[in-house]
N, CA, C and O atoms as a Maestro MAE file, in Angstrom:
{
 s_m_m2io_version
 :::
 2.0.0
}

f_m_ct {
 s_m_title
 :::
 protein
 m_atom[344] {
  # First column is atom index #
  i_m_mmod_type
  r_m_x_coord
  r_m_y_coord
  r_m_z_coord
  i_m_residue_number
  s_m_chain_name
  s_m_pdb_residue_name
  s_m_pdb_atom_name
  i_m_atomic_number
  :::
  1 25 -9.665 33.357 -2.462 1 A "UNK " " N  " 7
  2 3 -8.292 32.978 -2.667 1 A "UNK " " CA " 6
  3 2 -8.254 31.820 -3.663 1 A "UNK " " C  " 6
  4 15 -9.175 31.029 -3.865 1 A "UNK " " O  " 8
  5 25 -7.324 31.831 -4.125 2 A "UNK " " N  " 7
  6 3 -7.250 30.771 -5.459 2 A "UNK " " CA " 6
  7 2 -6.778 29.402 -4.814 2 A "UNK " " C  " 6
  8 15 -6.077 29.182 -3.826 2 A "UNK " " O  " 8
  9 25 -7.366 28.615 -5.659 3 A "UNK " " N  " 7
  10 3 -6.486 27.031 -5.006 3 A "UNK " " CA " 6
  11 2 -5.125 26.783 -5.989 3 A "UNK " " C  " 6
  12 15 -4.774 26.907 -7.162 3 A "UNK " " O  " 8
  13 25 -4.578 26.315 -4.584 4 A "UNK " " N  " 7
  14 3 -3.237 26.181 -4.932 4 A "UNK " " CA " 6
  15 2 -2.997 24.487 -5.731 4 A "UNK " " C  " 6
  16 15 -3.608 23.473 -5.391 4 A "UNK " " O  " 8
  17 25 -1.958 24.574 -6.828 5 A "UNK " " N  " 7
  18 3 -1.724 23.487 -7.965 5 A "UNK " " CA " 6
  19 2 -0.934 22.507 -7.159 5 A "UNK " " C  " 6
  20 15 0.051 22.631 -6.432 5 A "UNK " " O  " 8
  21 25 -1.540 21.681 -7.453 6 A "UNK " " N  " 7
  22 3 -0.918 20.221 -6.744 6 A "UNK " " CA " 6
  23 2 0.699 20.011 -7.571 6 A "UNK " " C  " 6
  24 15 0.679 20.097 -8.798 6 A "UNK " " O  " 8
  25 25 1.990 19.756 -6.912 7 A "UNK " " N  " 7
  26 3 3.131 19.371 -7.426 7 A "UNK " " CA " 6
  27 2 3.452 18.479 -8.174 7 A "UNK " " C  " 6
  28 15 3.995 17.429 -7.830 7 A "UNK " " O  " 8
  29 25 3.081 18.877 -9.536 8 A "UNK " " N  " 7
  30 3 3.491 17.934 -10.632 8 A "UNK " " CA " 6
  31 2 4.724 17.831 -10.761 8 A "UNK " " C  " 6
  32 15 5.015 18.092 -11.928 8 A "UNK " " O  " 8
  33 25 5.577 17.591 -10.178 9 A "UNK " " N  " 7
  34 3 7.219 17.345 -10.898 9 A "UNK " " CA " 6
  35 2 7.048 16.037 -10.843 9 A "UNK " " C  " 6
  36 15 7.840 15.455 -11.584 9 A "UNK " " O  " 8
  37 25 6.282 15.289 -10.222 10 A "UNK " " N  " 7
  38 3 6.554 13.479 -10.342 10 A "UNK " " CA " 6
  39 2 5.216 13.177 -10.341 10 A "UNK " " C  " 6
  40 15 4.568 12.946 -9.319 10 A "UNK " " O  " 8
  41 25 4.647 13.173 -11.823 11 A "UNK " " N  " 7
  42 3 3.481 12.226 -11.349 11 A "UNK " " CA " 6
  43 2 3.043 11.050 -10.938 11 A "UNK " " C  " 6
  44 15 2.089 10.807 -10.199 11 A "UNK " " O  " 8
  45 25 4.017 10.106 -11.614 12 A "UNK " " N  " 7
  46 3 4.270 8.800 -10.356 12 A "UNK " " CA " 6
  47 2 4.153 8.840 -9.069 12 A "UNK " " C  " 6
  48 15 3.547 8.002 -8.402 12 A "UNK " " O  " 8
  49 25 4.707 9.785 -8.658 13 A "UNK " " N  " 7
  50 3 4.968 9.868 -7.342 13 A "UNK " " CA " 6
  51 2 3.495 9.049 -6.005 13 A "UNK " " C  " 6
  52 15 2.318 9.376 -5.859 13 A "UNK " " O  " 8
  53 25 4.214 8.110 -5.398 14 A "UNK " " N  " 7
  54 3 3.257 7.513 -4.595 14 A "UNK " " CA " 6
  55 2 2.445 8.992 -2.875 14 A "UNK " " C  " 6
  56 15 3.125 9.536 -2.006 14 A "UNK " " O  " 8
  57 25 1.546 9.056 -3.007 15 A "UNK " " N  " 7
  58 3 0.972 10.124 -2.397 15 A "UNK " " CA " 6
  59 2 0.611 9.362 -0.603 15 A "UNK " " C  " 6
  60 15 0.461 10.200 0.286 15 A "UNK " " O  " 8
  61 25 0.487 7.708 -0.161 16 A "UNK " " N  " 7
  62 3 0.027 7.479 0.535 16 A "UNK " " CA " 6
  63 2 0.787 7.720 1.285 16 A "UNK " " C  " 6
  64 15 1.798 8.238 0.810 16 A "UNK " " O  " 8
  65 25 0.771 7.484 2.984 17 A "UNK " " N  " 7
  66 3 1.651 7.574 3.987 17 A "UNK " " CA " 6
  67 2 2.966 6.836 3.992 17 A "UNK " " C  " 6
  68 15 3.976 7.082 4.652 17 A "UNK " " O  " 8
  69 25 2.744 5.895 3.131 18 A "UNK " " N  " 7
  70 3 4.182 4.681 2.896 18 A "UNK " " CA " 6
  71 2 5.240 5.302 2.460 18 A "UNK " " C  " 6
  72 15 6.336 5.251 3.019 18 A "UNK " " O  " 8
  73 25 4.914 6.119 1.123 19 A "UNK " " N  " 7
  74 3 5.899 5.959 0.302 19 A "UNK " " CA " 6
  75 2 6.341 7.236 1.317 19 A "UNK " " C  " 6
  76 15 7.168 7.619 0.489 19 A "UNK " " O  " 8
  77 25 6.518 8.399 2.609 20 A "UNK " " N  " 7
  78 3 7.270 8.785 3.186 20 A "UNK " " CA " 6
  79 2 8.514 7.511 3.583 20 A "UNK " " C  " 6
  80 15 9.568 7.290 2.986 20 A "UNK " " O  " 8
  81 25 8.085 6.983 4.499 21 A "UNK " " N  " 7
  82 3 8.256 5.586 4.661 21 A "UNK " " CA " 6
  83 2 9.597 5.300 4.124 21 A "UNK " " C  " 6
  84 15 10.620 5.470 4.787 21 A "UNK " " O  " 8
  85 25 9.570 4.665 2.359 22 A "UNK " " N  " 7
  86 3 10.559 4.341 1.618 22 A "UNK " " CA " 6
  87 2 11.093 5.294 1.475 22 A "UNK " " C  " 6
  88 15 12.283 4.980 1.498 22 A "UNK " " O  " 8
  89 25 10.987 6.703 1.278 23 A "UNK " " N  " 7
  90 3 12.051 7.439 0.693 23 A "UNK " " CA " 6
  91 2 12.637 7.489 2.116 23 A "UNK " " C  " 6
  92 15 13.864 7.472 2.026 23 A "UNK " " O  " 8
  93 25 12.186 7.550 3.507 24 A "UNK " " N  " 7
  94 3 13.608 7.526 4.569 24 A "UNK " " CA " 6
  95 2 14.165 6.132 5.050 24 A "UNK " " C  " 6
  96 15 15.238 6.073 5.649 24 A "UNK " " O  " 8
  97 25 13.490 5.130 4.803 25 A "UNK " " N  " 7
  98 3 14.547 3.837 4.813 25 A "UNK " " CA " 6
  99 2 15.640 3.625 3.649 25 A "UNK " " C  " 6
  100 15 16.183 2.532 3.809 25 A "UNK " " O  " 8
  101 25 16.202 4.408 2.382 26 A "UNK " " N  " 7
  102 3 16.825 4.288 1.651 26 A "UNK " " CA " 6
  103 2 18.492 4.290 2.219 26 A "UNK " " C  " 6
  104 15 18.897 3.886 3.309 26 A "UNK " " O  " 8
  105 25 19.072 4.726 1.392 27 A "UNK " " N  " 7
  106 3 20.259 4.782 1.817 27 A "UNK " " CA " 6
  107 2 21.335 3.592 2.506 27 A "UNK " " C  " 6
  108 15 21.104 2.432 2.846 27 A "UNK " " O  " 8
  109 25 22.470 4.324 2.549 28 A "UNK " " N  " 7
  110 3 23.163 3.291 3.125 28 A "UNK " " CA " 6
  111 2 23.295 2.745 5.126 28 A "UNK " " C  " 6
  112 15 23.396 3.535 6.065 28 A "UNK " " O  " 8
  113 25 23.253 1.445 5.202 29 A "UNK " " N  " 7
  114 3 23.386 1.271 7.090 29 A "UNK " " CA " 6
  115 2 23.632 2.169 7.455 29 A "UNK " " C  " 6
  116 15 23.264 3.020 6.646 29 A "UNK " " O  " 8
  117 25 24.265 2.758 8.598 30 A "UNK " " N  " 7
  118 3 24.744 3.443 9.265 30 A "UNK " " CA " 6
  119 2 25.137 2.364 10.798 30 A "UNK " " C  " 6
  120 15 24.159 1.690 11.122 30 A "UNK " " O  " 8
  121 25 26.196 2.188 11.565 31 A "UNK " " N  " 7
  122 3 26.470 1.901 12.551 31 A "UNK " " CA " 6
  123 2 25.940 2.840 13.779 31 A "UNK " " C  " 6
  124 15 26.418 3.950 13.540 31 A "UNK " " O  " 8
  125 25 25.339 2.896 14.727 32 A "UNK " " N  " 7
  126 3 25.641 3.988 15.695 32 A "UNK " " CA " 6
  127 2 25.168 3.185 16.555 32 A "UNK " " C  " 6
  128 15 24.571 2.120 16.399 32 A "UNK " " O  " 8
  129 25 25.717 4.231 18.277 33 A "UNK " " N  " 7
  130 3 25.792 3.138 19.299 33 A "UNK " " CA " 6
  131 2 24.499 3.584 20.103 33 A "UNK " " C  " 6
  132 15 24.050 4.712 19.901 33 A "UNK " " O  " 8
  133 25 23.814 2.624 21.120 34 A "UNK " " N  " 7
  134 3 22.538 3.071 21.930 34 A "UNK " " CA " 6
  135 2 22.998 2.801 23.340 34 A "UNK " " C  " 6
  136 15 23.688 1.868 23.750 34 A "UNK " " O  " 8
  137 25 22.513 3.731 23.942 35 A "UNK " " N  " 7
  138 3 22.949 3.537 25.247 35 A "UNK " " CA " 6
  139 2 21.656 3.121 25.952 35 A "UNK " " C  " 6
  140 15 20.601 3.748 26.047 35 A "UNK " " O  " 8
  141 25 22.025 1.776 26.477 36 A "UNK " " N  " 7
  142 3 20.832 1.266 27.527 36 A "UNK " " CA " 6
  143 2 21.468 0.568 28.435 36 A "UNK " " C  " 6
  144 15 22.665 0.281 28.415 36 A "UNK " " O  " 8
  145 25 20.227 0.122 29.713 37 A "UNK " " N  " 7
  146 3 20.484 -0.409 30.424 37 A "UNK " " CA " 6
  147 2 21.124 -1.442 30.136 37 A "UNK " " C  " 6
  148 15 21.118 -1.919 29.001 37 A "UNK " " O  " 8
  149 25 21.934 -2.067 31.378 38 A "UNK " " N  " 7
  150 3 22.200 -3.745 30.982 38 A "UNK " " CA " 6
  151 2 20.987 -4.642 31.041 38 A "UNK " " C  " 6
  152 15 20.735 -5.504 30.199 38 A "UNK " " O  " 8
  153 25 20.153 -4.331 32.259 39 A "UNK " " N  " 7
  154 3 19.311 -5.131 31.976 39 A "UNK " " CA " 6
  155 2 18.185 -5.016 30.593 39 A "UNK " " C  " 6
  156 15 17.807 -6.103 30.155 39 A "UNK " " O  " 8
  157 25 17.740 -3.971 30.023 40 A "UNK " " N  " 7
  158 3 17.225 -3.412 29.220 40 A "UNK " " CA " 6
  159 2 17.933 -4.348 27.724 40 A "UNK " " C  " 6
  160 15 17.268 -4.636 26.729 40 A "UNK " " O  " 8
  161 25 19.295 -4.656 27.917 41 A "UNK " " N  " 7
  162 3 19.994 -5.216 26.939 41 A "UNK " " CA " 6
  163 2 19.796 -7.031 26.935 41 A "UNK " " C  " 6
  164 15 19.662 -7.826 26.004 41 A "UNK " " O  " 8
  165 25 19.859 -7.227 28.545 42 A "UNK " " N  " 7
  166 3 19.664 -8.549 28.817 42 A "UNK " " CA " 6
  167 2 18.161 -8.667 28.304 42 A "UNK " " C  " 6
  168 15 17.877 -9.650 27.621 42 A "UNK " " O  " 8
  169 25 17.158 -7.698 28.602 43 A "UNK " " N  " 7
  170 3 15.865 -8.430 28.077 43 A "UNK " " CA " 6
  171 2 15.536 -8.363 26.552 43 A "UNK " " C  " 6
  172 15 14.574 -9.056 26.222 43 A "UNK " " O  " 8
  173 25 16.319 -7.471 25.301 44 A "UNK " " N  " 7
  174 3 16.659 -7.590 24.391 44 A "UNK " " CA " 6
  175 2 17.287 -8.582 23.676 44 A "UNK " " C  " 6
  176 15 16.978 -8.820 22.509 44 A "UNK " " O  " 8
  177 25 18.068 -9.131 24.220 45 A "UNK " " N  " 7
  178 3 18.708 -10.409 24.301 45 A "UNK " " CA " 6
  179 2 18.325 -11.836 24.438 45 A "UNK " " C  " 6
  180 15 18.883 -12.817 23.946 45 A "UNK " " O  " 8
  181 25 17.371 -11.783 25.122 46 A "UNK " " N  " 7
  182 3 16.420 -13.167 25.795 46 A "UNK " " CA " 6
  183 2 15.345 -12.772 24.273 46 A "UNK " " C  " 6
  184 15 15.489 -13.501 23.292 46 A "UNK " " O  " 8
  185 25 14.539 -11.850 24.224 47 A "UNK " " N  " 7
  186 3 13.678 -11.825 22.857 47 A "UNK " " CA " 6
  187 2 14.134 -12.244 21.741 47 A "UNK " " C  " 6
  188 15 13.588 -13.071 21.011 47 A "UNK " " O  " 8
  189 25 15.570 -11.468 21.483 48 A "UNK " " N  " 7
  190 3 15.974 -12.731 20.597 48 A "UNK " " CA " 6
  191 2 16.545 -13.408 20.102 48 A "UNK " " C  " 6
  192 15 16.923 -13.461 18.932 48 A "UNK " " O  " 8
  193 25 16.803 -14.518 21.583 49 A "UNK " " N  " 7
  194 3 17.333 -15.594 21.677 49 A "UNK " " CA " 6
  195 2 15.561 -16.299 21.478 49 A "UNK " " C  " 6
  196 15 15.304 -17.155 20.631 49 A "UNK " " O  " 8
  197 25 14.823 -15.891 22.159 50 A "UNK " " N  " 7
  198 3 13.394 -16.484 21.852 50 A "UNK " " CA " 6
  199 2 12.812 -16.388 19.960 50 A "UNK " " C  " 6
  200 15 12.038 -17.267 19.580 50 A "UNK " " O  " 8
  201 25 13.078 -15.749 19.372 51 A "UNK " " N  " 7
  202 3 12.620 -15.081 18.145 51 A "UNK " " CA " 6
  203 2 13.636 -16.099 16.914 51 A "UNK " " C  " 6
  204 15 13.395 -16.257 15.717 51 A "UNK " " O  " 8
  205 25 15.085 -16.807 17.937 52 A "UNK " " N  " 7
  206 3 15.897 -16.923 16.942 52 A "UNK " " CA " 6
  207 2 16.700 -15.956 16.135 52 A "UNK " " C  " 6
  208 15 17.343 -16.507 15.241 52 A "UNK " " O  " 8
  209 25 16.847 -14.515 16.224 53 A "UNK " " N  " 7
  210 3 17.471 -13.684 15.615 53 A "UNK " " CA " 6
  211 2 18.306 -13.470 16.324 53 A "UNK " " C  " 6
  212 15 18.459 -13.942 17.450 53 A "UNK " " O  " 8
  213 25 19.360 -12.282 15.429 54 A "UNK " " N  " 7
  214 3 20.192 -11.612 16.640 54 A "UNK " " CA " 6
  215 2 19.709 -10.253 17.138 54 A "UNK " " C  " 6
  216 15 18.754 -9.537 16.837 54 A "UNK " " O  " 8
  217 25 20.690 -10.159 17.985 55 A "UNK " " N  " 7
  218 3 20.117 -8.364 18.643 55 A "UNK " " CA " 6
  219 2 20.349 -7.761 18.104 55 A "UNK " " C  " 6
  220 15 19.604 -6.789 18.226 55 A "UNK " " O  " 8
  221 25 21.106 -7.623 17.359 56 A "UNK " " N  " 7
  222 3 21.234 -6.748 16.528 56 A "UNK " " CA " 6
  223 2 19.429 -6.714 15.595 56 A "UNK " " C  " 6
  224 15 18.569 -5.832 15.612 56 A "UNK " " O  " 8
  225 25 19.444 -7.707 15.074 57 A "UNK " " N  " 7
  226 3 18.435 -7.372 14.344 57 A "UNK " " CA " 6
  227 2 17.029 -7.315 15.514 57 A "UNK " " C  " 6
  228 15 16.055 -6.905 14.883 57 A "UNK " " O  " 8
  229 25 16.777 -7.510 16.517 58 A "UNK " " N  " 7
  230 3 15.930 -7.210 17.197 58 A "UNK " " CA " 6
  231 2 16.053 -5.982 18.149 58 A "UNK " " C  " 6
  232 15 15.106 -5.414 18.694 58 A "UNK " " O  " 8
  233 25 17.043 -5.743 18.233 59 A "UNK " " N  " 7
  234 3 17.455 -3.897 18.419 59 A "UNK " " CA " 6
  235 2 16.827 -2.921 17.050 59 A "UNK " " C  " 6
  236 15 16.093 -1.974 17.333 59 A "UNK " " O  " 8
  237 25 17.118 -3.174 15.760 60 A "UNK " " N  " 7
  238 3 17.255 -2.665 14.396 60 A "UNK " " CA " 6
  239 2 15.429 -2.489 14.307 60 A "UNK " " C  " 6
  240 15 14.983 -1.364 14.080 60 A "UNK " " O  " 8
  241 25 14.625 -3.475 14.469 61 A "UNK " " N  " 7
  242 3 13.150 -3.723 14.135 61 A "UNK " " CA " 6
  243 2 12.504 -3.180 15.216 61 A "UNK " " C  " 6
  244 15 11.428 -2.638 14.960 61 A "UNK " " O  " 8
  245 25 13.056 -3.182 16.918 62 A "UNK " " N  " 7
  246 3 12.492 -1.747 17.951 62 A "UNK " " CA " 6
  247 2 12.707 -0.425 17.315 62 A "UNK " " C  " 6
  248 15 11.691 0.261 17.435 62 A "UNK " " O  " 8
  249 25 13.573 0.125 16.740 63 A "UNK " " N  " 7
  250 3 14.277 1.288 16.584 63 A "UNK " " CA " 6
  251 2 13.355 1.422 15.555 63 A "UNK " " C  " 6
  252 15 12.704 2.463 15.655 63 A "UNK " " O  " 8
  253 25 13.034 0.624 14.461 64 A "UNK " " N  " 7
  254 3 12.500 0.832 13.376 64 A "UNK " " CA " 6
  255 2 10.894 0.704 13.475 64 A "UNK " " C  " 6
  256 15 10.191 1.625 13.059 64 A "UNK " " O  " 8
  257 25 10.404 -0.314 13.964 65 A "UNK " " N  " 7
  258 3 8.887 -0.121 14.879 65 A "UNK " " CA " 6
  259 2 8.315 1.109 15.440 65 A "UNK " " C  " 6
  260 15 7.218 1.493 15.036 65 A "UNK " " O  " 8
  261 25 9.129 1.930 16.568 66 A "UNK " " N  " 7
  262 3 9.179 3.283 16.882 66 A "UNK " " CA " 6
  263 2 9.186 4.129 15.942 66 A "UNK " " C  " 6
  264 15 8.100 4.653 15.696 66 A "UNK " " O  " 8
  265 25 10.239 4.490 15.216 67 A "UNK " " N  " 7
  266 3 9.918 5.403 13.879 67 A "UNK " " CA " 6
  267 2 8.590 5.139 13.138 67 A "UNK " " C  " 6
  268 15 7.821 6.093 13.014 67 A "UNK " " O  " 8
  269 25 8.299 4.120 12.711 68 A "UNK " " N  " 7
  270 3 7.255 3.754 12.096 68 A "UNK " " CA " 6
  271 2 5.798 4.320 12.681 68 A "UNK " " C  " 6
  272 15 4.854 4.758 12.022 68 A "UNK " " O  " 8
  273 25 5.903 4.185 13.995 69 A "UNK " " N  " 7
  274 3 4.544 4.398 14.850 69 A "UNK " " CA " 6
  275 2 4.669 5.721 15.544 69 A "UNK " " C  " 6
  276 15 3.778 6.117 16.296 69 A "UNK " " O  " 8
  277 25 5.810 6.446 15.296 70 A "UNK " " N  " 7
  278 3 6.027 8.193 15.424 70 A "UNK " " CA " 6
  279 2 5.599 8.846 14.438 70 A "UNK " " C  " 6
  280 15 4.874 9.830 14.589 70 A "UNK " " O  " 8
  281 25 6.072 8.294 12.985 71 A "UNK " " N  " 7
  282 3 5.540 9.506 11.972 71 A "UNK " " CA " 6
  283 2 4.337 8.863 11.463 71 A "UNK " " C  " 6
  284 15 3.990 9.419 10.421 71 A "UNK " " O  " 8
  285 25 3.441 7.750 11.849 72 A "UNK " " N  " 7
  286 3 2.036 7.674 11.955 72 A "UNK " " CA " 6
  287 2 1.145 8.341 13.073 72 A "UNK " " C  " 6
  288 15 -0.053 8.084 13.193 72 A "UNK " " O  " 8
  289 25 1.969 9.390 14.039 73 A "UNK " " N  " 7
  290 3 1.322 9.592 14.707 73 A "UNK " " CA " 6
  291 2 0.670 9.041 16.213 73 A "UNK " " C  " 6
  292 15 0.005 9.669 17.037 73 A "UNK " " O  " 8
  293 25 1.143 7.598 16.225 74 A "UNK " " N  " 7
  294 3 0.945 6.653 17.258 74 A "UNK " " CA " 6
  295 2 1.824 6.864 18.518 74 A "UNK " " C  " 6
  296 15 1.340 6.550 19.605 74 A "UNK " " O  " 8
  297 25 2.837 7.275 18.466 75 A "UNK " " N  " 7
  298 3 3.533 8.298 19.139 75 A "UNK " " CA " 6
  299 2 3.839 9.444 19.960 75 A "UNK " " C  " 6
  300 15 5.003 9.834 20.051 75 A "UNK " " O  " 8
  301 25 3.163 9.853 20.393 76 A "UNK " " N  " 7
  302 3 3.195 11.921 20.516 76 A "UNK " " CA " 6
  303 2 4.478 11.830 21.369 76 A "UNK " " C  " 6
  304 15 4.879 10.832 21.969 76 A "UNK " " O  " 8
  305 25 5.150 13.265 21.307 77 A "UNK " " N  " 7
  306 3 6.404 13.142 21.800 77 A "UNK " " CA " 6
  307 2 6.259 14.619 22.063 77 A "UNK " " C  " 6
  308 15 5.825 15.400 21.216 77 A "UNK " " O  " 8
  309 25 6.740 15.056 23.583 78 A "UNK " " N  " 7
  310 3 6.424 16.763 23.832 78 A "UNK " " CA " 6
  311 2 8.371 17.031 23.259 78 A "UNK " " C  " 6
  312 15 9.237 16.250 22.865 78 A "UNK " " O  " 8
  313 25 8.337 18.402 23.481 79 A "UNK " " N  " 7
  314 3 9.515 18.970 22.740 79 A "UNK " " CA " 6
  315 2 10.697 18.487 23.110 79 A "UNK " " C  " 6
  316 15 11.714 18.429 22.418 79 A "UNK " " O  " 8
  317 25 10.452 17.904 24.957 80 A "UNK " " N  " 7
  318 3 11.742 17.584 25.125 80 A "UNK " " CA " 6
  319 2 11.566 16.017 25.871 80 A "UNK " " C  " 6
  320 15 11.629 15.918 27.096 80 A "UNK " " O  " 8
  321 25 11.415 15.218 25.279 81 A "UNK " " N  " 7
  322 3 11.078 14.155 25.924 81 A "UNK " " CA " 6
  323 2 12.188 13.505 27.283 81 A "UNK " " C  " 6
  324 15 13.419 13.530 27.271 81 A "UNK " " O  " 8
  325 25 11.425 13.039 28.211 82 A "UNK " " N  " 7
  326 3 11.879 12.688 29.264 82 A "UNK " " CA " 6
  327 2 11.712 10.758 28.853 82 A "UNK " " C  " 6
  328 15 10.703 10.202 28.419 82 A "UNK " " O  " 8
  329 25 12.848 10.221 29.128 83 A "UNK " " N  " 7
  330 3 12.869 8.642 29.229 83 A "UNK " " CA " 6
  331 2 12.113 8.257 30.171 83 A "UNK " " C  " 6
  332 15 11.959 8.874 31.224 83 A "UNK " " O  " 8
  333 25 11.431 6.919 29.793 84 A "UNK " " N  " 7
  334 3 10.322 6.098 30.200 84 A "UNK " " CA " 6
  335 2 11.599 5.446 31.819 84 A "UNK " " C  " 6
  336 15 12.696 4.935 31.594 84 A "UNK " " O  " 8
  337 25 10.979 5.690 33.404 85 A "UNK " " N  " 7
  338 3 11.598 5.491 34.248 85 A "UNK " " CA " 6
  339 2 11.622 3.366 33.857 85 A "UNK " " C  " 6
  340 15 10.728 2.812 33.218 85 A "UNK " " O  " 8
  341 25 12.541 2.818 34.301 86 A "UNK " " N  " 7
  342 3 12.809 0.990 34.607 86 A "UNK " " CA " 6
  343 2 12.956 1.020 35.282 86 A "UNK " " C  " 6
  344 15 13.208 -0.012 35.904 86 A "UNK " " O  " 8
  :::
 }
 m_bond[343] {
  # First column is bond index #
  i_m_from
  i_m_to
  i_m_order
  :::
  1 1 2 1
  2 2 3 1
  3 3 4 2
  4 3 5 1
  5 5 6 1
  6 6 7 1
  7 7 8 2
  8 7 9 1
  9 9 10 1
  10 10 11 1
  11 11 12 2
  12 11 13 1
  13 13 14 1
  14 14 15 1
  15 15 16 2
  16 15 17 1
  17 17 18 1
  18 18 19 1
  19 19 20 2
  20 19 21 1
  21 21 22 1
  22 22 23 1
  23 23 24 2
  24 23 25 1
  25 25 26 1
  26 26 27 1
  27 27 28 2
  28 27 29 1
  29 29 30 1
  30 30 31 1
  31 31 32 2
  32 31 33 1
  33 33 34 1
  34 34 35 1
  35 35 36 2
  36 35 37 1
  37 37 38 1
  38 38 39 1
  39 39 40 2
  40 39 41 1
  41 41 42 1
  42 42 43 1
  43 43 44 2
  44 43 45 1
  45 45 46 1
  46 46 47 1
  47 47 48 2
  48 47 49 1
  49 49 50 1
  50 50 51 1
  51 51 52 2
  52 51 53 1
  53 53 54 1
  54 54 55 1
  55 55 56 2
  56 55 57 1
  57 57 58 1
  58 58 59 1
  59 59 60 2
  60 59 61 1
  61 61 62 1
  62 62 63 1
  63 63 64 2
  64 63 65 1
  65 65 66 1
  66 66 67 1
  67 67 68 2
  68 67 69 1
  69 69 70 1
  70 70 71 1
  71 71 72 2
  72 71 73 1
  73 73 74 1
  74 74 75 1
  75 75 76 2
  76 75 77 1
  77 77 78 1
  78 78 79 1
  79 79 80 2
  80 79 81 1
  81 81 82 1
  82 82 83 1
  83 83 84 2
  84 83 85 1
  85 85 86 1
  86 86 87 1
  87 87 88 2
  88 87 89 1
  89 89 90 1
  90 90 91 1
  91 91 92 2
  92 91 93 1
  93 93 94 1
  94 94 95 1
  95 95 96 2
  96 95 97 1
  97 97 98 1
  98 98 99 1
  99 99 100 2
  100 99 101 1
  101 101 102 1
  102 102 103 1
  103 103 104 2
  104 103 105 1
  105 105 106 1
  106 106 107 1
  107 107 108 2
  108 107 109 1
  109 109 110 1
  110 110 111 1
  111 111 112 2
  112 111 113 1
  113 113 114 1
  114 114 115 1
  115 115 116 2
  116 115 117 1
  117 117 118 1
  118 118 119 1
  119 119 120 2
  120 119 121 1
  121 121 122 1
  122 122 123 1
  123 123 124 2
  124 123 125 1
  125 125 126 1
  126 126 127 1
  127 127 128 2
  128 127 129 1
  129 129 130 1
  130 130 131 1
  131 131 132 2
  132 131 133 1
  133 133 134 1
  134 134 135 1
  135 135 136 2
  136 135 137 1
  137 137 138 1
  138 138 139 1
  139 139 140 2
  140 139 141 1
  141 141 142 1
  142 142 143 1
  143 143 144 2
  144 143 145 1
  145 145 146 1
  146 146 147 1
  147 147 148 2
  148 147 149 1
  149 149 150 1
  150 150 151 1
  151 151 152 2
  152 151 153 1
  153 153 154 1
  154 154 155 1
  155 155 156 2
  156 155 157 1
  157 157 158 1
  158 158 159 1
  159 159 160 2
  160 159 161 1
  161 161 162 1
  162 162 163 1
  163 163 164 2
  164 163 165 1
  165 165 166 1
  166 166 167 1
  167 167 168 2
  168 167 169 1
  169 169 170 1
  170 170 171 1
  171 171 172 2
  172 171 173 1
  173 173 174 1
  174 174 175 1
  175 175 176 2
  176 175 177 1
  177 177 178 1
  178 178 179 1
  179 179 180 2
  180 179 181 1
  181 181 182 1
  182 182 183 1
  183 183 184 2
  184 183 185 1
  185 185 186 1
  186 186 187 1
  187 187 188 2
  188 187 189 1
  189 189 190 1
  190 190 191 1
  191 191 192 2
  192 191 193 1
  193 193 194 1
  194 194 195 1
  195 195 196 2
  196 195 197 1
  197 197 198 1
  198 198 199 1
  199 199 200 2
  200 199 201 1
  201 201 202 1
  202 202 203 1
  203 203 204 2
  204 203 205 1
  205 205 206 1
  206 206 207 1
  207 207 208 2
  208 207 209 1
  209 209 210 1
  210 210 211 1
  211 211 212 2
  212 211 213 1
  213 213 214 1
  214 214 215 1
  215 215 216 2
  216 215 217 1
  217 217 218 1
  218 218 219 1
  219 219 220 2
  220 219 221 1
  221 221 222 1
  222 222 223 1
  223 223 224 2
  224 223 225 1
  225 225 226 1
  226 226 227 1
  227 227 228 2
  228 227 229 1
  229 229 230 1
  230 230 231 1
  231 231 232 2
  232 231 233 1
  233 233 234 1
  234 234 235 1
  235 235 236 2
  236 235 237 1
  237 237 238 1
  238 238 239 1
  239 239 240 2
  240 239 241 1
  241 241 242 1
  242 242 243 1
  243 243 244 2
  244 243 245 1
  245 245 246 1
  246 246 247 1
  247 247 248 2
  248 247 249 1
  249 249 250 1
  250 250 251 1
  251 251 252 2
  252 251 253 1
  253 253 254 1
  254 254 255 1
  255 255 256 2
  256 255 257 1
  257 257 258 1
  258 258 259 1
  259 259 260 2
  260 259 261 1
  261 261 262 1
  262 262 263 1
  263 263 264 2
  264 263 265 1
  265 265 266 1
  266 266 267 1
  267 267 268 2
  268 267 269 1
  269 269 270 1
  270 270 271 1
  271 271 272 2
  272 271 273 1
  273 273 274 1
  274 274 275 1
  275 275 276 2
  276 275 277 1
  277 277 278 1
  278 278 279 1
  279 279 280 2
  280 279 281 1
  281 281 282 1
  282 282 283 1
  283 283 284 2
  284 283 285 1
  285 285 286 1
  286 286 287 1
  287 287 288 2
  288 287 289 1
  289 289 290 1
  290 290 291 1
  291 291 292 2
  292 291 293 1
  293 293 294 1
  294 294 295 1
  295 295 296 2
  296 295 297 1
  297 297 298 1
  298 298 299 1
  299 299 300 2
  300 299 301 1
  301 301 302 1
  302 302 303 1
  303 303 304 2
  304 303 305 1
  305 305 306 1
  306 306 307 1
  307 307 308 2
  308 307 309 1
  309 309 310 1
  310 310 311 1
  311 311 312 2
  312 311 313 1
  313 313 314 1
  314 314 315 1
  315 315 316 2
  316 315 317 1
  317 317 318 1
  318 318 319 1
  319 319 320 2
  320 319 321 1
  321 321 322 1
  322 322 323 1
  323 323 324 2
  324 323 325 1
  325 325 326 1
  326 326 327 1
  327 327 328 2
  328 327 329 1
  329 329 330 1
  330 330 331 1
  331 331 332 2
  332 331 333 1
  333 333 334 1
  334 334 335 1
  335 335 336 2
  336 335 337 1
  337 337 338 1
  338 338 339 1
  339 339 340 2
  340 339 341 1
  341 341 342 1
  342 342 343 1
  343 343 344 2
  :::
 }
}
């Protein structure tokens, strides 16, 4: 069987695991809402009030930590995932 030609339309194009990475952090915010516990929120809250940030941005860097360590694989997730019991 013949080997197949590597996709030249961008030879720039960055090939490592990152640049997936940047091309899906692009775009514009998006607002959307998460449903958690209160306490789950209260201990979100205390981190960072400890960290100095807001929750928002320490909600934003979990959410984004997770993605990060899913499509590296650090992750496994069966088809229908069941939530971690608190």
């Amino acid at each position: 069987m013949a080997k197949q030609k590597p996709d030249m339309t961008n030879i720039f194009a960055r090939t490592d695991p990152e640049s997936r990475q940047a091309q899906e952090a692009t775009g514009p915010t998006i607002t959307k809402g998460v449903g958690l516990k209160e306490s789950e929120w209260a201990e979100l809250q205390d981190i960072a009030a400890e960290l100095g940030i807001t929750q928002h941005a320490i909600s934003a860097y979990a959410l984004r930590h997770f993605l990060k360590q899913y499509r590296t694989g650090n992750i496994p997730l069966e088809n229908k995932p069941t939530l971690p019991s608190t």
